[in-house]
N, C-alpha and C positions, 0 to 999 in steps of 0.2 A: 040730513047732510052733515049737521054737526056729529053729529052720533060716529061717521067713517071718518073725519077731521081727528076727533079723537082717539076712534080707535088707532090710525095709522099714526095718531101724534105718537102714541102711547107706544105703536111698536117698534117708532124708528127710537122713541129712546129706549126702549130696552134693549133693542138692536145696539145702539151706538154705547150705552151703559156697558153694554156685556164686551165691545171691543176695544173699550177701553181698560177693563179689568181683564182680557186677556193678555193685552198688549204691555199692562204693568208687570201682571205674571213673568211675560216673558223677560221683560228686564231685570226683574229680579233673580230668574233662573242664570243668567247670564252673566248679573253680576256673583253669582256663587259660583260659577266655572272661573271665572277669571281672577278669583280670589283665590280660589284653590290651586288654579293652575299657577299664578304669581308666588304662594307658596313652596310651592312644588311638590305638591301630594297630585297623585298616579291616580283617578277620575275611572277605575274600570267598569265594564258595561251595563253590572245590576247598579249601580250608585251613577252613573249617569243617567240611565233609566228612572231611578229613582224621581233622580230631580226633574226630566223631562215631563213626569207627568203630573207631579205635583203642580194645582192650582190654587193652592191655599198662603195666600202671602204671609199670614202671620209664623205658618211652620217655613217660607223659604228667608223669611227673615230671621227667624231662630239660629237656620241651618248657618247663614252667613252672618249673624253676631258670630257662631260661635266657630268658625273658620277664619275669625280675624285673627284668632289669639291659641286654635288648637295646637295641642302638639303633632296630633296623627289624622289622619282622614278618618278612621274609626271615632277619633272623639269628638265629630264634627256630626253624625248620625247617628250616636248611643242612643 
């Protein structure tokens, strides 16, 4: 009995672990549209693509340091 205690402990946290690193993902994607867009650099369909499916925070954190301060939307993705 302890044994299924565990196992379900285990998979509702890696359940609940994993939606919350989606769910930060997504804010992070989010807040890189809305930097961009507050900017005013033009977001076209492979670079929103892009960022849509990136799940790696440390590259969508990169992308929006460096969209605070680009000059172009190409230098926000070099």
């Amino acid at each position: 009995m302890s044994d299924q205690k565990s196992f379900g402990g285990n998979l509702l946290d890696r359940v609940e672990a994993k939606g919350w690193v989606d769910g930060w993902s997504r804010g992070e994607r989010n807040a890189l549209m809305l930097v961009l867009k507050a900017r005013g650099f033009t977001v076209d369909e492979p670079t929103r693509a892009r960022i849509e499916i990136c799940d790696e925070s440390g590259q969508l954190q990169f992308w929006l340091v460096r969209a605070v301060s680009a000059d172009s939307i190409a230098e926000v993705f070099r």
